[in-house]
DOBA-197396 format. One record per residue: x, y, z of N, C-alpha, C in turn; residue number from 1. Coordinates in Angstrom, 3 decimals. Layout:
N
(atom (X, Y, Z), (X, Y, Z), (X, Y, Z), NUM) ...
This chain:
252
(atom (32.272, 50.356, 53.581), (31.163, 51.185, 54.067), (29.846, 50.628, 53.538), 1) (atom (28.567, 50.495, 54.635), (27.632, 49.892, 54.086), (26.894, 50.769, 52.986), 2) (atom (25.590, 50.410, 52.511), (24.619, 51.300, 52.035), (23.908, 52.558, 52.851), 3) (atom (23.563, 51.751, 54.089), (23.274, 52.874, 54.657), (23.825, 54.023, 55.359), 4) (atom (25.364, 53.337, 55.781), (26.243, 54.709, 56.469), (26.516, 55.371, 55.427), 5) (atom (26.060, 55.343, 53.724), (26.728, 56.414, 53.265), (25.215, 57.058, 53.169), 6) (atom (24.156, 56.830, 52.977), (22.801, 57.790, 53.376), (22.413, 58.073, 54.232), 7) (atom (22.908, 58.086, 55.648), (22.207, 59.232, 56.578), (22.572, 60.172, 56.678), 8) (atom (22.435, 61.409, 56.980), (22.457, 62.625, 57.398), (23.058, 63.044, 56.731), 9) (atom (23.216, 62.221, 55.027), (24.301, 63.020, 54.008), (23.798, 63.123, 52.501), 10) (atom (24.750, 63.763, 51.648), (24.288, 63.676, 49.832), (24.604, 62.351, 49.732), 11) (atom (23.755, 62.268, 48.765), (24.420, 60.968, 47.905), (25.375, 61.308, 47.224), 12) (atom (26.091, 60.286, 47.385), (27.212, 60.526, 46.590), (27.656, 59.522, 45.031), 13) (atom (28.220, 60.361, 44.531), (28.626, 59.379, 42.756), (30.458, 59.721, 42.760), 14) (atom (30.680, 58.183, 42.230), (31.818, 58.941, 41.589), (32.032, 58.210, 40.048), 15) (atom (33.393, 59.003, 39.424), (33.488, 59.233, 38.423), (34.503, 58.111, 37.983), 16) (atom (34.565, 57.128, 36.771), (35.857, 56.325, 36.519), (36.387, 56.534, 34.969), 17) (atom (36.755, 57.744, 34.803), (37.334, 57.674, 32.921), (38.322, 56.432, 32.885), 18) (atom (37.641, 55.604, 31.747), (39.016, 54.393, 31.590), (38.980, 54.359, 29.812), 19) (atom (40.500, 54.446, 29.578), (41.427, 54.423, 28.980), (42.694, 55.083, 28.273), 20) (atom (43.303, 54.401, 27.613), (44.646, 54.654, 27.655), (45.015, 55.802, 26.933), 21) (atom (43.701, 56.163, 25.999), (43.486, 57.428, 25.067), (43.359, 58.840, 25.496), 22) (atom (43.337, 58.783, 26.955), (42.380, 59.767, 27.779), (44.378, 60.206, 28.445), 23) (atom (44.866, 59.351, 28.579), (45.777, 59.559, 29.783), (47.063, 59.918, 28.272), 24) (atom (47.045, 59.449, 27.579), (47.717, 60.063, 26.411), (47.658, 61.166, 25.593), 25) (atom (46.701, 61.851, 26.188), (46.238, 63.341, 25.350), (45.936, 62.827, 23.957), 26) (atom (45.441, 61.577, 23.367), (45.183, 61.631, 22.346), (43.224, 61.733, 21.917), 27) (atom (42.815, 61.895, 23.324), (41.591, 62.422, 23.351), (41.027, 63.165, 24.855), 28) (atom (40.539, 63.667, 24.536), (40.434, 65.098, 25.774), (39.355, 64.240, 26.480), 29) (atom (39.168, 64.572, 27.567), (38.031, 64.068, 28.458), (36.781, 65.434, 28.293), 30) (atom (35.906, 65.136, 27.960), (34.697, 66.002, 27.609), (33.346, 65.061, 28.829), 31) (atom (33.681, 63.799, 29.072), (33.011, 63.238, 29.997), (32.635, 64.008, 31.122), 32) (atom (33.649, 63.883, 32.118), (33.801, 64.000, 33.522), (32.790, 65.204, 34.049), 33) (atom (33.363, 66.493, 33.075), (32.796, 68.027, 33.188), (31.309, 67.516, 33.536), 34) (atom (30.467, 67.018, 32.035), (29.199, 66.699, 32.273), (28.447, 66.113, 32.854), 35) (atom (29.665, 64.892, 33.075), (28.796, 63.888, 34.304), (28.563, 65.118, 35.773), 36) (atom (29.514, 65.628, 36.064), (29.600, 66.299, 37.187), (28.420, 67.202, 37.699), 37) (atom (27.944, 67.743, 36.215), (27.390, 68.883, 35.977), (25.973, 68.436, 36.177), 38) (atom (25.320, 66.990, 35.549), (24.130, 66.420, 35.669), (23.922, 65.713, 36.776), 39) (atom (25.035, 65.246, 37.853), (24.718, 64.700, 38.556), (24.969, 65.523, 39.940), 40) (atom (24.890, 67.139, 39.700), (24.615, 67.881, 40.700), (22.945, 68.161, 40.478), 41) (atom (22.836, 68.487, 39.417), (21.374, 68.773, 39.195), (20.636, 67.420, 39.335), 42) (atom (21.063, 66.332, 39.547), (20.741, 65.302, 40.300), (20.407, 64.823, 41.643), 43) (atom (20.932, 65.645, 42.063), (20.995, 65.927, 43.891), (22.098, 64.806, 44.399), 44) (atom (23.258, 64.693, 43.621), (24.125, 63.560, 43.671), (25.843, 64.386, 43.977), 45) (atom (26.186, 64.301, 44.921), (27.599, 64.898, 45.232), (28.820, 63.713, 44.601), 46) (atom (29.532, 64.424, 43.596), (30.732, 63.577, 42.954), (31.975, 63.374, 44.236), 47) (atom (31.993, 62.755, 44.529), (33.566, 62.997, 45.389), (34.823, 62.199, 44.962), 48) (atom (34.507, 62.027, 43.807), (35.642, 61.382, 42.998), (35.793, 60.898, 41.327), 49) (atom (36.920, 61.560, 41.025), (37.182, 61.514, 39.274), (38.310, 60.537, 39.288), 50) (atom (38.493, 59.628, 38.569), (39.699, 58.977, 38.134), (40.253, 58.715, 36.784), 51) (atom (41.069, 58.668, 36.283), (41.438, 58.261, 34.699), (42.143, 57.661, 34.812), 52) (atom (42.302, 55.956, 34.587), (43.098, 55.244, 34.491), (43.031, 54.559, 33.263), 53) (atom (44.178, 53.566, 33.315), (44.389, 52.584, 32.041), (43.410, 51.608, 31.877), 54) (atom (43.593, 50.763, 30.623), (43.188, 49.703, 30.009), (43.539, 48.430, 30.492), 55) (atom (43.581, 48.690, 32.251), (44.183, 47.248, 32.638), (42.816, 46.817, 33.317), 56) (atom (43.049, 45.446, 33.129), (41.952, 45.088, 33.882), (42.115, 44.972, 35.491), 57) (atom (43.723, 44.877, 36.186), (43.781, 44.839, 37.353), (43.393, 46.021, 38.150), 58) (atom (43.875, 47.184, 37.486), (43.698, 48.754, 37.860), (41.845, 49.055, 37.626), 59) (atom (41.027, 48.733, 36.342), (39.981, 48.774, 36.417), (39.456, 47.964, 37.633), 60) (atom (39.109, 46.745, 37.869), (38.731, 45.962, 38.711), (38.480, 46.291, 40.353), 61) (atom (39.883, 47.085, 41.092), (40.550, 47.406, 41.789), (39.392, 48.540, 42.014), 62) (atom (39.627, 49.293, 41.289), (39.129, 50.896, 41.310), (37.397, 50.251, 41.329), 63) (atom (36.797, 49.608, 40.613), (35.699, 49.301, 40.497), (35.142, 48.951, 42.129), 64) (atom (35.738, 47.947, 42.188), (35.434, 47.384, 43.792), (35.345, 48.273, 44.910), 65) (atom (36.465, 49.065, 45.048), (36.475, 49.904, 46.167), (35.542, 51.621, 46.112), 66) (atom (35.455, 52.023, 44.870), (34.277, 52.705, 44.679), (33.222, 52.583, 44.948), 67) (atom (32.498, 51.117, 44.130), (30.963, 50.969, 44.387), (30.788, 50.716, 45.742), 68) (atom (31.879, 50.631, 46.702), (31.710, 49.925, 48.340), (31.474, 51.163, 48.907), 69) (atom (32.165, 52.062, 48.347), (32.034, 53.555, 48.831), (31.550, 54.799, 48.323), 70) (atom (30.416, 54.256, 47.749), (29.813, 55.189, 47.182), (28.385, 55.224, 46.696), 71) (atom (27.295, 55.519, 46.536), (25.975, 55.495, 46.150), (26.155, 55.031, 44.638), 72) (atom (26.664, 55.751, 43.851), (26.588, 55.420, 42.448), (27.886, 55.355, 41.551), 73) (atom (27.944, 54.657, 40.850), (29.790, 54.660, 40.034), (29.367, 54.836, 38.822), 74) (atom (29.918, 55.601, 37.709), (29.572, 55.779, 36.612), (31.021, 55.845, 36.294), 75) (atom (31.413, 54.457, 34.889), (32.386, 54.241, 34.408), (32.151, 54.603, 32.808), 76) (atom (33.541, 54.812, 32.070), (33.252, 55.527, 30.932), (34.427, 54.470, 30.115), 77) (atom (33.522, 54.344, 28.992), (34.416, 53.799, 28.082), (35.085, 52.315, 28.085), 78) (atom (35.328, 51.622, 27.247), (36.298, 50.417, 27.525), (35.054, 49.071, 26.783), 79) (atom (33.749, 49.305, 26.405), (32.654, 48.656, 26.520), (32.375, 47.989, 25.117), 80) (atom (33.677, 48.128, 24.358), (33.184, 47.867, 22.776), (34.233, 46.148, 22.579), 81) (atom (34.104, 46.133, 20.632), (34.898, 44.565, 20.571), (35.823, 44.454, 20.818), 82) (atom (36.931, 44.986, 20.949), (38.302, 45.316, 20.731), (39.278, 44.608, 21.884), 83) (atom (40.266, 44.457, 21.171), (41.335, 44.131, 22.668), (41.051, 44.403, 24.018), 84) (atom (41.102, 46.201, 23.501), (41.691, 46.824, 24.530), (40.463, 47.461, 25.271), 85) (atom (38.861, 47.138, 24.850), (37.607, 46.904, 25.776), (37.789, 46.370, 26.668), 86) (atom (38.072, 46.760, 27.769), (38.055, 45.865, 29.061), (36.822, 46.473, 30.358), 87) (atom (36.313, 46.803, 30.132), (35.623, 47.370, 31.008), (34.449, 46.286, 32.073), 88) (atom (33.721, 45.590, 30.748), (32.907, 44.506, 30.924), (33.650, 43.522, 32.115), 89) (atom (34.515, 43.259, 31.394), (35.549, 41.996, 32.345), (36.332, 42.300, 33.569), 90) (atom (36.269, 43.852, 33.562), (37.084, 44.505, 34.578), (35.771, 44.680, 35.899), 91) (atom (34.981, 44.754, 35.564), (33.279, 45.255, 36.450), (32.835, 44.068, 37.014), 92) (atom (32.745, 42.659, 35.846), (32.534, 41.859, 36.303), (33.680, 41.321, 37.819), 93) (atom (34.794, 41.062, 37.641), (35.584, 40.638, 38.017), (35.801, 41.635, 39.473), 94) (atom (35.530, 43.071, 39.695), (35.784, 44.079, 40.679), (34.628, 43.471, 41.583), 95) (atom (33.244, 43.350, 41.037), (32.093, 42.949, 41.183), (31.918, 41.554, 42.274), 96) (atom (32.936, 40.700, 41.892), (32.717, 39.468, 41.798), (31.665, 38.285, 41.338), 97) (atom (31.544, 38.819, 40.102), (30.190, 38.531, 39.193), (30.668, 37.354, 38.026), 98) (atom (30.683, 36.589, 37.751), (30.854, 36.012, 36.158), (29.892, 37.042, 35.362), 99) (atom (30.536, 36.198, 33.966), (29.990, 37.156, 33.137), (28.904, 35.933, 31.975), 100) (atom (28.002, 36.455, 31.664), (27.070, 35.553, 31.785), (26.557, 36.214, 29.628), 101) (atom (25.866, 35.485, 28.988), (25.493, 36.062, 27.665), (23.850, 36.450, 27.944), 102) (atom (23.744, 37.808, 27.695), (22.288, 38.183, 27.675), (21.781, 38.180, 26.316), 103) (atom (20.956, 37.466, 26.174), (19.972, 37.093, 25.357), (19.427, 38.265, 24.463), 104) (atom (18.893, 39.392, 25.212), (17.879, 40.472, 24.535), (19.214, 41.373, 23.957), 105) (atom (20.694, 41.414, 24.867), (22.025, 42.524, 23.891), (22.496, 41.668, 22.891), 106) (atom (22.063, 40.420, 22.828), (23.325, 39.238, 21.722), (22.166, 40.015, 20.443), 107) (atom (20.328, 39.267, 20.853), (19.492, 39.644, 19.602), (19.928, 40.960, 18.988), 108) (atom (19.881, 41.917, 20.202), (20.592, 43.744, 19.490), (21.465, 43.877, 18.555), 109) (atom (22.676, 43.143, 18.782), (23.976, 42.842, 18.236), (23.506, 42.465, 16.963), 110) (atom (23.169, 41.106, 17.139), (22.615, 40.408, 15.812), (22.102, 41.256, 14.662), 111) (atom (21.340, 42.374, 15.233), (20.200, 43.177, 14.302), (20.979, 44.229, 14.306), 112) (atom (21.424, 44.799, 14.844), (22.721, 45.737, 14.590), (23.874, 45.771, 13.092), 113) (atom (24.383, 44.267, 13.172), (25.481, 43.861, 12.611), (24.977, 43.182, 10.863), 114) (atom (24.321, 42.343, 11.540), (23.073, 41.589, 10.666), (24.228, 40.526, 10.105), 115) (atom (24.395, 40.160, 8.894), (25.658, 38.956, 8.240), (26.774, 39.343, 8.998), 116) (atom (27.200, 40.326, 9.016), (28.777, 40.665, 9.701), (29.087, 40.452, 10.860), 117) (atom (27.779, 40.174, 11.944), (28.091, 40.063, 13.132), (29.230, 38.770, 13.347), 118) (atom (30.150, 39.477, 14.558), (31.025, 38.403, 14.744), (31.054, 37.592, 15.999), 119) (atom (31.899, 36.949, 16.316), (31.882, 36.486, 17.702), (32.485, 37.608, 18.309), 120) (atom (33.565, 37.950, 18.289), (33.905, 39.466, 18.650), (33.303, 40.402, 19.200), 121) (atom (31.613, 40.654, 17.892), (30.858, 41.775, 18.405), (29.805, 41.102, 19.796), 122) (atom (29.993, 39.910, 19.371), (28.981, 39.025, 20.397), (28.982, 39.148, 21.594), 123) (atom (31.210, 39.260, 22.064), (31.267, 39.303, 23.257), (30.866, 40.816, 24.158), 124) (atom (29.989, 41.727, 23.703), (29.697, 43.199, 24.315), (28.304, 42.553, 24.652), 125) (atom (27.397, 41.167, 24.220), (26.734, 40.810, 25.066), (26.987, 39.563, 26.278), 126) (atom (28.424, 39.979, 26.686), (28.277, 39.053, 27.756), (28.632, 40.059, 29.024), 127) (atom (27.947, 39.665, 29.720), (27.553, 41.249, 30.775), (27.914, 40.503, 32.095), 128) (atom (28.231, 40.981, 33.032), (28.415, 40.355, 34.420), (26.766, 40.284, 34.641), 129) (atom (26.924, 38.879, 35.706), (25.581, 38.460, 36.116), (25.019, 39.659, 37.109), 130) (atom (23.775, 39.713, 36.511), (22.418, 40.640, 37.067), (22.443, 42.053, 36.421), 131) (atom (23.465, 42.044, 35.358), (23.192, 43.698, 34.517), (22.380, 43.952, 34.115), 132) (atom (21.162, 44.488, 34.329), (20.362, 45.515, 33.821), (20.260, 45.976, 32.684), 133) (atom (19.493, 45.881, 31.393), (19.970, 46.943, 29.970), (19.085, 47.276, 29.528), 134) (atom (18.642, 48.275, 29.445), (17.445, 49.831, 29.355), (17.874, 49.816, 27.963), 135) (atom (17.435, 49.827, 26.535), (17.851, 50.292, 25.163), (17.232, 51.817, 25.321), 136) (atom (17.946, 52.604, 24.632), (17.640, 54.170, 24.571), (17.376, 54.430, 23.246), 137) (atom (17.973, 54.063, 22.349), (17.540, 54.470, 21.325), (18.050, 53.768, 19.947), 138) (atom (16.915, 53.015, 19.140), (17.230, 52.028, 18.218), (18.391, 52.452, 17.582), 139) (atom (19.315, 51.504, 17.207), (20.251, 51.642, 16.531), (21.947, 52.298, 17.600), 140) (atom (21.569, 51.704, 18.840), (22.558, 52.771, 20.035), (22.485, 51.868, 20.814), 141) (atom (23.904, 51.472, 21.772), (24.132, 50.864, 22.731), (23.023, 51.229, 23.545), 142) (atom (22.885, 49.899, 24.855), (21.924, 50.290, 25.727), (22.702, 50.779, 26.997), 143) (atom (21.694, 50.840, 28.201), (22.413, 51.616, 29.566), (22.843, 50.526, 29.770), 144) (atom (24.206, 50.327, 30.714), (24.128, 49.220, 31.305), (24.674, 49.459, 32.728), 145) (atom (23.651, 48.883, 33.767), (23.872, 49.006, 35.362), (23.757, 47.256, 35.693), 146) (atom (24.484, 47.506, 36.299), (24.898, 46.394, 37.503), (25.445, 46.598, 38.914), 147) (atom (24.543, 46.213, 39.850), (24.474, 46.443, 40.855), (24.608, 48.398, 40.828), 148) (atom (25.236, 49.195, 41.636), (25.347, 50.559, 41.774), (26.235, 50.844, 40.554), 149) (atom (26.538, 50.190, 40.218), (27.538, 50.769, 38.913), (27.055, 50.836, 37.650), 150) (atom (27.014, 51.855, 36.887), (26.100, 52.565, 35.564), (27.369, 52.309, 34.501), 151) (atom (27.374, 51.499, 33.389), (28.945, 51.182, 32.542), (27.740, 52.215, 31.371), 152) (atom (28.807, 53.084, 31.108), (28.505, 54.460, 30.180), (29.740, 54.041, 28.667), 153) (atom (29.091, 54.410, 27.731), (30.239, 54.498, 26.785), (31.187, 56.003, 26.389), 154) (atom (32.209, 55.733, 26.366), (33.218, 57.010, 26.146), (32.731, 58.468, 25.235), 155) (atom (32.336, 57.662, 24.144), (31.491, 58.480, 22.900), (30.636, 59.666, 24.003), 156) (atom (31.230, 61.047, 23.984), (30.095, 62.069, 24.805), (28.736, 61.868, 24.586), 157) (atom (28.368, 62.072, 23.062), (27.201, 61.986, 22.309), (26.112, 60.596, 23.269), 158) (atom (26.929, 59.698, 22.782), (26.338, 58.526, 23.494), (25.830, 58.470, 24.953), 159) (atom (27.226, 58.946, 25.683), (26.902, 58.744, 27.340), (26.054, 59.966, 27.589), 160) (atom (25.891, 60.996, 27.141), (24.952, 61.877, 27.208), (23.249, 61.499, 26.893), 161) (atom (23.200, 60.855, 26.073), (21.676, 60.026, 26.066), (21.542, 58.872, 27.167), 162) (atom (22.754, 58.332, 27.082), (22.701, 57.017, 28.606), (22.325, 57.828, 29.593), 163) (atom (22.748, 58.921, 29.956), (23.035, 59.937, 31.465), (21.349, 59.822, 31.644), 164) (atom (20.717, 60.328, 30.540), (19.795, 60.719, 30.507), (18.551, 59.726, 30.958), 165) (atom (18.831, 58.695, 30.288), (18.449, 57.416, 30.584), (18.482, 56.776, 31.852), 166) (atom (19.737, 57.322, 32.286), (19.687, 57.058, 33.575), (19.126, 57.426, 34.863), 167) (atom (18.840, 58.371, 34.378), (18.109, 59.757, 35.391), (17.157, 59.039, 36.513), 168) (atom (15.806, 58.848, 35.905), (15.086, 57.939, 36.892), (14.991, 57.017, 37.813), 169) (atom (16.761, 55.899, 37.490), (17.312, 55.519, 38.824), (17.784, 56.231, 39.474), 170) (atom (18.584, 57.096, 39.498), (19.543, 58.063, 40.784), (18.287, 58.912, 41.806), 171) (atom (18.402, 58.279, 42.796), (18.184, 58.913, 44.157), (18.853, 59.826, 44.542), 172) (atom (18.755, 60.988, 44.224), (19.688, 62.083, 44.872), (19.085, 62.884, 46.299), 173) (atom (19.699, 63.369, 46.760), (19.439, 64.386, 47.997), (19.675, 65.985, 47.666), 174) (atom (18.156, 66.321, 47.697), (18.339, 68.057, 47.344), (19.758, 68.346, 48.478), 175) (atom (20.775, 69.712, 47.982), (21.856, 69.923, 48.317), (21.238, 71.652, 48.233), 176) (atom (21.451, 72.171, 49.269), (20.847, 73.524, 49.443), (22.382, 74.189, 49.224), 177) (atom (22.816, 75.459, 48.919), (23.653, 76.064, 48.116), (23.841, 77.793, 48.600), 178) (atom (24.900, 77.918, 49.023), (24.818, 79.988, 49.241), (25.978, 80.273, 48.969), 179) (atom (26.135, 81.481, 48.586), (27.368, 81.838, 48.372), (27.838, 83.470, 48.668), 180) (atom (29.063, 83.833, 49.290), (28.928, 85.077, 49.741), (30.273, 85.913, 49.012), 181) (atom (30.250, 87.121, 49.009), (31.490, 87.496, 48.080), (31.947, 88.567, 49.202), 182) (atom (33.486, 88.293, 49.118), (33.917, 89.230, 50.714), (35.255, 89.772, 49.812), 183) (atom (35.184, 91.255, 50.579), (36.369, 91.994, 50.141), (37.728, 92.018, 50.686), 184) (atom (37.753, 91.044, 51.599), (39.176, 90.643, 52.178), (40.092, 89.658, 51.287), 185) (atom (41.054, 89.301, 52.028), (42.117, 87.927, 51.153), (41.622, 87.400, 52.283), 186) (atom (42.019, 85.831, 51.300), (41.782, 83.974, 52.267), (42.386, 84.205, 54.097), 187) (atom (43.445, 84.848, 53.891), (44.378, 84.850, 54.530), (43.444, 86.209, 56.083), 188) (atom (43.154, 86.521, 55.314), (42.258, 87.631, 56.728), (41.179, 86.733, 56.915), 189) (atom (40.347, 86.138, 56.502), (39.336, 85.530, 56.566), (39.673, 84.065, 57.204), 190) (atom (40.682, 83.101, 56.900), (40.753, 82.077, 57.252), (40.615, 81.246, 58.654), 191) (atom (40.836, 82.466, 59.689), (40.443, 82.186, 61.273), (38.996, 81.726, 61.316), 192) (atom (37.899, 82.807, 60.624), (36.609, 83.010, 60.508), (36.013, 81.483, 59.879), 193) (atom (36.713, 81.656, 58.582), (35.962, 80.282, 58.043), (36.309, 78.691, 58.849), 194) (atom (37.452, 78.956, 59.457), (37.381, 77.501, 60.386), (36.966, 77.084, 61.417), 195) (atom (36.564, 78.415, 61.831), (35.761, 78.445, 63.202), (34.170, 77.924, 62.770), 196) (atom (33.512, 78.600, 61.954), (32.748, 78.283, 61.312), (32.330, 76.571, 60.873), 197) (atom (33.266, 76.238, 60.171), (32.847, 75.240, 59.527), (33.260, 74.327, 61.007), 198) (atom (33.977, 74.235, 61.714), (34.130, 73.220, 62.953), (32.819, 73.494, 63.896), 199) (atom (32.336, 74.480, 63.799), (31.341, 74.484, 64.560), (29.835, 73.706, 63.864), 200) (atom (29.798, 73.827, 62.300), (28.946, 73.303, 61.463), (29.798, 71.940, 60.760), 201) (atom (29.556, 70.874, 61.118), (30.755, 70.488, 60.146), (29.385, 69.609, 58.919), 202) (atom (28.332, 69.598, 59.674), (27.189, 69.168, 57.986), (27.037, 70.097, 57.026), 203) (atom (27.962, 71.682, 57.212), (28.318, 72.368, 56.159), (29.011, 72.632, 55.295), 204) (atom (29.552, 72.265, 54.490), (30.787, 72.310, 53.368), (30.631, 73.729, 52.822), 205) (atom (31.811, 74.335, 53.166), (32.468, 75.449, 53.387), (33.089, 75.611, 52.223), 206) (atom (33.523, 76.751, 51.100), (34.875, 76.750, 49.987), (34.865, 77.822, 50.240), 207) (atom (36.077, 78.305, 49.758), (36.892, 79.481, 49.782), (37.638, 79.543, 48.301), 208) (atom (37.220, 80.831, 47.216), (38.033, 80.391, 46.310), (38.481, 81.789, 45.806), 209) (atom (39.739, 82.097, 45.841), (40.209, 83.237, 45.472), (39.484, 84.046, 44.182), 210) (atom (39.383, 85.654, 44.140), (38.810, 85.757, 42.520), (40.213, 86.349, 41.745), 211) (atom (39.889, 86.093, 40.870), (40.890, 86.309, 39.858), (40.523, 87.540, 38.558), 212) (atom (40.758, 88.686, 38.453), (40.443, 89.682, 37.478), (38.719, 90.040, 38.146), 213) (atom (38.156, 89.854, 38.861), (37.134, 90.505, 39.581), (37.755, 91.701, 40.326), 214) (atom (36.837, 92.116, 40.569), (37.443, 94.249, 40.677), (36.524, 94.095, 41.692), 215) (atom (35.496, 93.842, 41.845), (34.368, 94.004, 42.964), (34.276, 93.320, 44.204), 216) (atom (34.636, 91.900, 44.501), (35.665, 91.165, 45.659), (36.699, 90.709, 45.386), 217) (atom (37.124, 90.297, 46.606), (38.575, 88.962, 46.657), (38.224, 87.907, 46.450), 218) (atom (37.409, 87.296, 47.603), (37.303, 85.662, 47.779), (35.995, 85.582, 48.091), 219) (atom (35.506, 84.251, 47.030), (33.890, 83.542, 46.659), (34.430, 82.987, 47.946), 220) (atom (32.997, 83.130, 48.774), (32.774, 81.715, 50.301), (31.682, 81.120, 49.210), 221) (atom (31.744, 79.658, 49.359), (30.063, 79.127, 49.258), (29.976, 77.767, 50.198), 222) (atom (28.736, 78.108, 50.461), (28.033, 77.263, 51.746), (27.195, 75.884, 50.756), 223) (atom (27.150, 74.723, 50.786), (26.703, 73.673, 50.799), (26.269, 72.646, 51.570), 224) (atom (24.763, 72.170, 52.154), (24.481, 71.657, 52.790), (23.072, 70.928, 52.144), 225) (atom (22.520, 69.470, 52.800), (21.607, 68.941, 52.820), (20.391, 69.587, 53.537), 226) (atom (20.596, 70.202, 54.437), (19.553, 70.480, 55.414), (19.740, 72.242, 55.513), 227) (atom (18.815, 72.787, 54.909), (18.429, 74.442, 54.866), (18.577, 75.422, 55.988), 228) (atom (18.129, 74.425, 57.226), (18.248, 75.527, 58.094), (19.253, 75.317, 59.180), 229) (atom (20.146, 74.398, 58.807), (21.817, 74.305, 58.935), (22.714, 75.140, 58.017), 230) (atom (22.149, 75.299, 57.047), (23.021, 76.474, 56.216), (22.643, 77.466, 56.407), 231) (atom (21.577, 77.717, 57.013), (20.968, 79.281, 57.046), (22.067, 79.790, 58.504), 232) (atom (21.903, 78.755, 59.438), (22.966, 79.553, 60.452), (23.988, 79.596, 60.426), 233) (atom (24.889, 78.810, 59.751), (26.275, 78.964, 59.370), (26.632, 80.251, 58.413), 234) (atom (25.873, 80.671, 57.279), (25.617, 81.692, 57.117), (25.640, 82.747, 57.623), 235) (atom (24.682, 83.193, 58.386), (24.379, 83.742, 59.182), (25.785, 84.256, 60.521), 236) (atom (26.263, 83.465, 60.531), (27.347, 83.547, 61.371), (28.623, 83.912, 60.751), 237) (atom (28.832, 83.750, 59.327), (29.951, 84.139, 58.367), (29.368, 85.711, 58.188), 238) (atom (28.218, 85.818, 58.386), (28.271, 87.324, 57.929), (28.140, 88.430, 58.847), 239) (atom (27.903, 87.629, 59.958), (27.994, 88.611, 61.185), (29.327, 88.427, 61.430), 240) (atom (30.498, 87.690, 61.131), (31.574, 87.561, 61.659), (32.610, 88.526, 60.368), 241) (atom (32.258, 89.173, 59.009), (32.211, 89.325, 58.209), (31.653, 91.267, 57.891), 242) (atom (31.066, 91.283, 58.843), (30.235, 92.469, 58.839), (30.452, 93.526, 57.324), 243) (atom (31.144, 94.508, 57.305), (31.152, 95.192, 56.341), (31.951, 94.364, 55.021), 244) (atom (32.539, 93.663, 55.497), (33.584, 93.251, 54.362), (33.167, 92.363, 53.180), 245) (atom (31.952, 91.653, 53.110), (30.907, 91.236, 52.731), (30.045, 91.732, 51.743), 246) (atom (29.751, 91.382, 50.736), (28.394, 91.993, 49.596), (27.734, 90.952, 49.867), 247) (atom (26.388, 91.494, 49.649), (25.319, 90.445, 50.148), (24.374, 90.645, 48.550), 248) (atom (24.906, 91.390, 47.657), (23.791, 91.318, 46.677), (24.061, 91.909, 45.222), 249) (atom (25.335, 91.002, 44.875), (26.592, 91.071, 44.211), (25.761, 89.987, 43.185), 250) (atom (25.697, 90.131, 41.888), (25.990, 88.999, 40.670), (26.965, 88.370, 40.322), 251) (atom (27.647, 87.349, 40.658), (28.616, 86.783, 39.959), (29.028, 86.544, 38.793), 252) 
C-alpha cells in the first residue's frame, strides 16, 4: 500500500511492535502498548495493530517490512541495547532494506556516556540503518531513533515515554471526531440496527460493547469518524432507530 492510499479520506494510522522474548515469557509485563495507544490517540493517530514477538531477527524483520508498507507510523519497542539478544537495530535495518552504517554524533554519545569503559559492544547501538534520524532528549538518555516511518523506542516505559514525547512533533495525525450512546437493550436486539447503519456509513466505525455491573444501560454504541458531519448523521440515525431505548445524557 502506497503513502498516499493510506491518507485519503482516512486516520492515520500507527502500529504497535513489542519485541522480546521477556514480554512473551511473563517475565515482564507490557506497560508499553497501553500508553503508546493512549498518546497516539490524542495524537490523531488510529493504532490498528499490536504485536509481541521474539528476539529473532527473521520474525522482527518480516513484521518490520510489512507494517511500515502498511501503515503511517511503526513504533517498535525494545531490542536496541549491547547485548546478544538486541536485535532490533539489525532486524529494521534488514526489514528496511537499509545497511547499517556508524553514526558519528551516537558513537561520540556512547563515548561520553561510557567514557574508559566504552566497548566495541557498546559501540555497536551506534550503528543505525542508513538515513536514521537521532533527536537526543535528554543528556545522559538514549536518543529517538526514526528511520524512514519507523520510530525504534526503547522497552524501559520511563524511557519510551520521554522518546513518545519527543516524538510528538513528527506525527501527522488526523483529528478523529468521537460519540458515544448508551442503550437499554442487549447486542442482540440492537444488532439489525447497528449493521444497517454502519453499511450505510461505512467512513463510520461503529462498536458495540456490552456493560458489565452498570445498572443504568446494557450496551456502550460509540461512533468514530474523521469527518464530523458524517458522524453527526449516522448518529442521528442510531437514535432515531433507537428511540426510547437510548440515554442521551448519561455519564459514563
Amino acid at each position: 500500500m502506497s503513502e498516499q492510499d493510506r491518507k485519503v479520506g482516512s486516520a492515520r494510522t500507527a502500529a504497535i511492535l513489542i519485541i522480546g522474548n521477556e514480554v512473551l515469557s511473563a517475565k515482564v509485563a507490557d506497560r508499553n502498548s497501553p500508553y503508546l495507544v493512549r498518546r497516539c490517540l490524542e495524537a490523531g493517530l488510529t493504532v490498528r495493530v499490536i504485536v509481541t514477538i521474539p528476539d529473532e531477527v527473521a520474525v522482527i524483520s518480516g513484521w518490520v517490512r510489512d507494517l511500515a508498507d502498511s501503515h503511517d507510523y511503526v513504533f517498535t519497542t525494545g531490542g536496541i541495547g549491547p547485548t546478544h539478544d538486541d536485535l532490533t537495530l539489525e532486524s529494521v535495518a534488514l526489514g528496511l532494506s537499509r545497511p547499517r552504517v556508524r553514526h558519528p554524533e551516537m558513537a561520540a554519545a556512547l563515548k561520553g556516556y561510557y567514557g574508559s569503559q566504552v566497548t566495541e559492544e557498546a559501540l555497536t547501538m551506534a550503528d543505525l540503518p542508513e538515513g536514521t534520524t537521532v533527536t537526543f532528549v535528554a543528556e545522559g538518555e538514549p536518543p529517538l531513533l526514526r528511520v524512514a516511518n519507523v520510530f525504534l523506542l526503547p522497552g524501559f516505559p520511563e524511557l519510551l515515554e520521554a522518546q513518545f514525547q519527543a516524538a510528538l512533533p513528527d506525527l501527522q495525525g488526523t483529528r478523529v471526531f468521537s460519540d458515544r450512546l448508551h442503550v437499554l437493550l442487549t447486542e442482540v436486539e440492537i444488532a439489525g440496527l447497528l449493521r444497517a447503519v454502519q453499511e450505510a456509513h461505512p467512513r463510520v466505525t461503529i462498536g458495540s460493547y456490552p456493560s458489565i455491573g452498570k445498572s443504568k444501560y446494557r450496551v456502550l454504541v460509540t461512533l468514530d469518524a474523521t469527518e464530523e458531519d458524517v458522524l453527526s448523521v449516522a448518529r442521528s440515525e442510531l437514535v432515531r432507530g433507537l428511540g426510547d431505548e437510548v440515554i442521551l445524557d448519561i455519564a459514563d
